[in-house]
N, C-alpha and C positions, 0 to 999 in steps of 0.2 A: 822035368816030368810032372811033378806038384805044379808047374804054374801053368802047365799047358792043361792038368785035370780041371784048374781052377775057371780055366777061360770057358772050357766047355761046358761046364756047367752053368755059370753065369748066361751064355747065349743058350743054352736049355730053360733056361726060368724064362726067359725074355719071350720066347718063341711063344711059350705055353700062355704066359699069359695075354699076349696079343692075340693071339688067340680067342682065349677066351672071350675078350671084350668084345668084339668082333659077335661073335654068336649072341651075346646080349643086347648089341646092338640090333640084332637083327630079328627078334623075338618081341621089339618093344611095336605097339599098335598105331598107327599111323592114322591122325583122324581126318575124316575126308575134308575134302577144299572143293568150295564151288565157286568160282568167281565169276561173274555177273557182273557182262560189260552193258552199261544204260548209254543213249544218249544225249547227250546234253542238249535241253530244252532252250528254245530262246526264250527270255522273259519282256513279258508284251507291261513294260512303265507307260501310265498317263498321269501327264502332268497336272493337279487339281490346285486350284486355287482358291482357298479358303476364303469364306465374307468374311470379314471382321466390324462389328459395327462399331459404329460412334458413339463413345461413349460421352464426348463434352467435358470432360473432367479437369476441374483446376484446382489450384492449392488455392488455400482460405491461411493468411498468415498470419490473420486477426484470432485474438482470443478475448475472450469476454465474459464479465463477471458483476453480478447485480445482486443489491441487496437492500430489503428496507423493511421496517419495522414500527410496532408503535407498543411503547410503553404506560402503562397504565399503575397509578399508585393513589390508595384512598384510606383514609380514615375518618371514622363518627363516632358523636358518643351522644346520650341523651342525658337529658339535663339533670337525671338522678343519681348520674355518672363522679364518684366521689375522688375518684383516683388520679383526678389531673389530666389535663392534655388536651389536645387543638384538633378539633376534627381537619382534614385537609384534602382538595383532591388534585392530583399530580398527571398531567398527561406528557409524554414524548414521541414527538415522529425525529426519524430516522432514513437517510438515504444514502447507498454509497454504489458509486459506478464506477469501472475499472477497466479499460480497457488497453490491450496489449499486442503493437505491432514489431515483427522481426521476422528480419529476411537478407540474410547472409550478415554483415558486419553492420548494419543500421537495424536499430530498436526504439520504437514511438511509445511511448506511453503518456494516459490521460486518465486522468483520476477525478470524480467530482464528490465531495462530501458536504451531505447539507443536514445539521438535527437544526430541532427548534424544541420547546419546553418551556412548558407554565405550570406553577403552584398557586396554589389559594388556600392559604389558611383560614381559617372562617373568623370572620370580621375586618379581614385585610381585604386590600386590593389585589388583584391576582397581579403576580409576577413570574417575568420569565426566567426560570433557571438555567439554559442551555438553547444557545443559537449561533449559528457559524453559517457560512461559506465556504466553501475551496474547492478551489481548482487548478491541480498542478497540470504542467503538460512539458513533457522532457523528448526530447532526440538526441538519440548518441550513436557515436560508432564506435566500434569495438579496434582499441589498438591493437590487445592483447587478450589473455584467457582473463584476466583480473580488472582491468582500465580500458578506460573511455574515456574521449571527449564527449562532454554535450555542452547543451543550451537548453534553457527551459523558461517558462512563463508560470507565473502564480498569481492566481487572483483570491482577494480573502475580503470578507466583509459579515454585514449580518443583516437577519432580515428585520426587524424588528426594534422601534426605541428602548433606550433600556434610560430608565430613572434613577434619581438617587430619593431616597424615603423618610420622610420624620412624622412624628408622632403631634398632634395638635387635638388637643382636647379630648387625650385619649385615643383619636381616630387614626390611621394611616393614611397618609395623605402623598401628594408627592412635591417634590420640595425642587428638582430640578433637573432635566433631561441630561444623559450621561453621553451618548451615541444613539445610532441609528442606522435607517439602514445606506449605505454607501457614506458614513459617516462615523467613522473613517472608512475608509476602504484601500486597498495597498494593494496595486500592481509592480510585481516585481521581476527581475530580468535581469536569468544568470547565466556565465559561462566559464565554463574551466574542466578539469577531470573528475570521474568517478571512479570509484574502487567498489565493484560486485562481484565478491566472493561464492554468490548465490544467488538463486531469486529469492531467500527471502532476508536478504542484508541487503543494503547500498549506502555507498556515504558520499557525499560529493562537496567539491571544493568549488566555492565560486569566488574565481580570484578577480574577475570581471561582472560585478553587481550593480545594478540602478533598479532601486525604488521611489515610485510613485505613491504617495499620500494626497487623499484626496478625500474633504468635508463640502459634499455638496447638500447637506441639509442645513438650510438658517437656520435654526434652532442651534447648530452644534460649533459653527463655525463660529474660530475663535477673535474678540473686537476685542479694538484700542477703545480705553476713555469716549473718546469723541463718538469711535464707529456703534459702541454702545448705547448710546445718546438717541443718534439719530437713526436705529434700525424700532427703540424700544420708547424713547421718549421722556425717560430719565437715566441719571447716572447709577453706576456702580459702584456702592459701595461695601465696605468690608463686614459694617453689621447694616442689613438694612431696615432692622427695628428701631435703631435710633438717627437722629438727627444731623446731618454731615455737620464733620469740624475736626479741630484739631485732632487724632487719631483715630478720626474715621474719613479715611479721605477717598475723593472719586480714584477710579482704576478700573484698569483693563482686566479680561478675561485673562492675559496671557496667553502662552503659545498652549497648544493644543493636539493631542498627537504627534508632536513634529512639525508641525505649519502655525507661521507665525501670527500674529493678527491682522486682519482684515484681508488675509487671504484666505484661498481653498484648495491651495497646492501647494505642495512642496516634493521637494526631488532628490538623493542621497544618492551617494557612491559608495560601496561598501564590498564588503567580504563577509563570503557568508560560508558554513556548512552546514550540511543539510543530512542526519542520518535517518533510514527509513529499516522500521523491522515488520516482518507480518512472517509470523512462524505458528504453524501448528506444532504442538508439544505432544500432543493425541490426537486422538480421531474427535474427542471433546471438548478439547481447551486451546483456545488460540491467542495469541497476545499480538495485538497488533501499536506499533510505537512510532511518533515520528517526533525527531531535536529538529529543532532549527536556531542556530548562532544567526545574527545580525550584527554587525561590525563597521556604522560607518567609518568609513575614515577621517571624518573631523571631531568626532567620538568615538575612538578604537578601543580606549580605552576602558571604556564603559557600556558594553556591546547588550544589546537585546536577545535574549532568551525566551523559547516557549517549546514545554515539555508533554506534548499528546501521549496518553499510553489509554490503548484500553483490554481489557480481559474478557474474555467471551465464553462462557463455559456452555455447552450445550445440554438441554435437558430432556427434552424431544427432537424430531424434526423441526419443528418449526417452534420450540419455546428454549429462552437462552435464556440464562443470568449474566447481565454485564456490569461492570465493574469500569467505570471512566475518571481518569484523571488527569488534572492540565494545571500546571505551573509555568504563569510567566514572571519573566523582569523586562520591565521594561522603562527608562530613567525616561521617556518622553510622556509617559502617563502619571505613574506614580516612583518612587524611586523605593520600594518596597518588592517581595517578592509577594507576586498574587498567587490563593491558591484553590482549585475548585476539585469536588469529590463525588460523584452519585454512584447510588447503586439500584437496578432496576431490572426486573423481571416483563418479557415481553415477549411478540410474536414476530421471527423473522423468518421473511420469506426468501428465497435464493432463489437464482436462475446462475448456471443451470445447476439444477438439483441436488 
């Protein structure tokens, strides 16, 4: 009887509350709906076809880089001037060109550098401090991200005789022509790998080397006894203030740059490296540096050196302080290390800017 009171009850809540929900269902506000049938429009596309003009456009794979300069250096004193010293006046020109081709795994480069400089101390002869040539020219193809083969041509010389100087009655005088110009001069031709870390390192190995030496000025080219004779009209000899005899005997010039006597060429097979630096440190100081090892091989072991550096600090636009130095060896000249140092303030112009 308790379970049957229990059931009825239970379906009485049930009812009530379905119920209920039922009426709050039906109290709640229904918001209106309007649906708004459109028909679909056809879309009218026309086909346009855009001008496009010509623009002619090509790749430029060349880069290019100039610069030249001239140095000016002076002092005076008047003659009530008690303190010592040489009045002097110092001029220097300056040119360097650089230009750079690359276009997938081949890279050209050509480089020409040419100074010249004269000093005159007062009551000397003016003389030239500083004269070159060069002109490198390289092709290589890229093996890797670090190596290459190339090949390349170098030509070097000067423009200018240079002297050697003694003193005669107090005066400067000059005592006997050292070079000149294509006297010597050295075309050289190399091939093997490089290693460029950067553009501004590269070092290359030339395991396949020929250089060309070449004295086409009489004056410089080197004579036997004889060929001395009959280029000048007397011999050679060792003092020629005094009288020929027993230990002053005739003789040859000897060999000369590399080429023997009575010629004006000679030819070398060698090994050479070759390192090049040109790094900016700031936006004001650059150091630009080039080694070059010479190594014939029937003198390997006694190999030619020459050490270019030079330092550029910037002071203006166009006014720099340079700083040059150049150490060679070389056992076909002197068997001595030569060594040369200027410092000069000047005006350099750049392209481009």
């Amino acid at each position: 009887m308790k379970l049957f009171n229990f059931v009825g009850m239970a379906l009485l809540c049930l009812s009530f509350t379905s119920i209920k929900a039922q009426d709050l269902k039906d109290l709640r506000a229904k918001p209106d709906t309007v649906i708004s049938v459109q028909k679909e429009q056809p879309l009218n596309i026309k086909t346009i076809r855009p001008v496009v003009p010509k623009l002619n456009l090509e790749v430029d794979y060349w880069k290019h880089w100039t610069k030249f300069g001239i140095n000016l250096n002076q002092a005076s004193f008047n003659d009530n001037w008690k303190g010592g010293g040489v009045g002097s006046t110092a001029i220097g020109l300056n040119a360097n060109h650089k230009s750079d081709y690359t276009r997938d795994n081949f890279n050209f480069v050509t480089e020409v550098d040419l100074r010249y400089g004269k000093i005159r101390n007062k009551g000397n002869i003016a003389k030239k401090n500083n004269d070159r040539i060069f002109w490198d020219n390289k092709l290589s193809y890229k093996l890797s991200a670090n190596w290459a083969l190339f090949t390349s041509v170098t030509f070097e010389s000067q423009f200018d005789a240079g002297y050697k100087y003694k003193t005669v009655n107090g005066k400067d005088t000059i005592d006997y022509i050292e070079n000149a110009f294509m006297a010597p001069a050295y075309l050289t031709e190399s091939f093997g790998l490089e290693y460029k870390p950067s553009n501004e390192f590269s070092l290359r190995f030339g395991t396949g080397t020929a250089r060309q030496t070449f004295i086409l000025d009489e004056r410089v080219k080197p004579r036997s006894v004889d060929g001395f004779y009959d280029k000048y009209g007397y011999y050679l000899l060792p003092d020629m203030n005094k009288p020929e005899g027993e230990g002053n005997l005739r003789k040859g010039t000897g060999e000369r740059f590399g080429v023997k006597e009575d010629r004006s060429f000679a030819n070398a097979l060698a090994f050479q490296i070759t390192g090049n630096l040109d790094k900016n440190f700031t936006d004001k100081l650059n150091v630009k540096a080039r080694y070059n090892l010479f190594a014939d091989y029937e003198k390997i072991s006694d190999p030619t050196h020459r050490l270019d550096v030079t330092i550029t600090a910037k002071v203006t636009r166009v006014i720099n302080v340079n700083l040059n130095g150049i150490m060679i060896y070389d056992p076909d000249v002197i068997s001595r290390v030569q060594l040369s140092q200027s410092l000069a303030m000047g005006i350099v112009y750049s392209l481009p800017k």
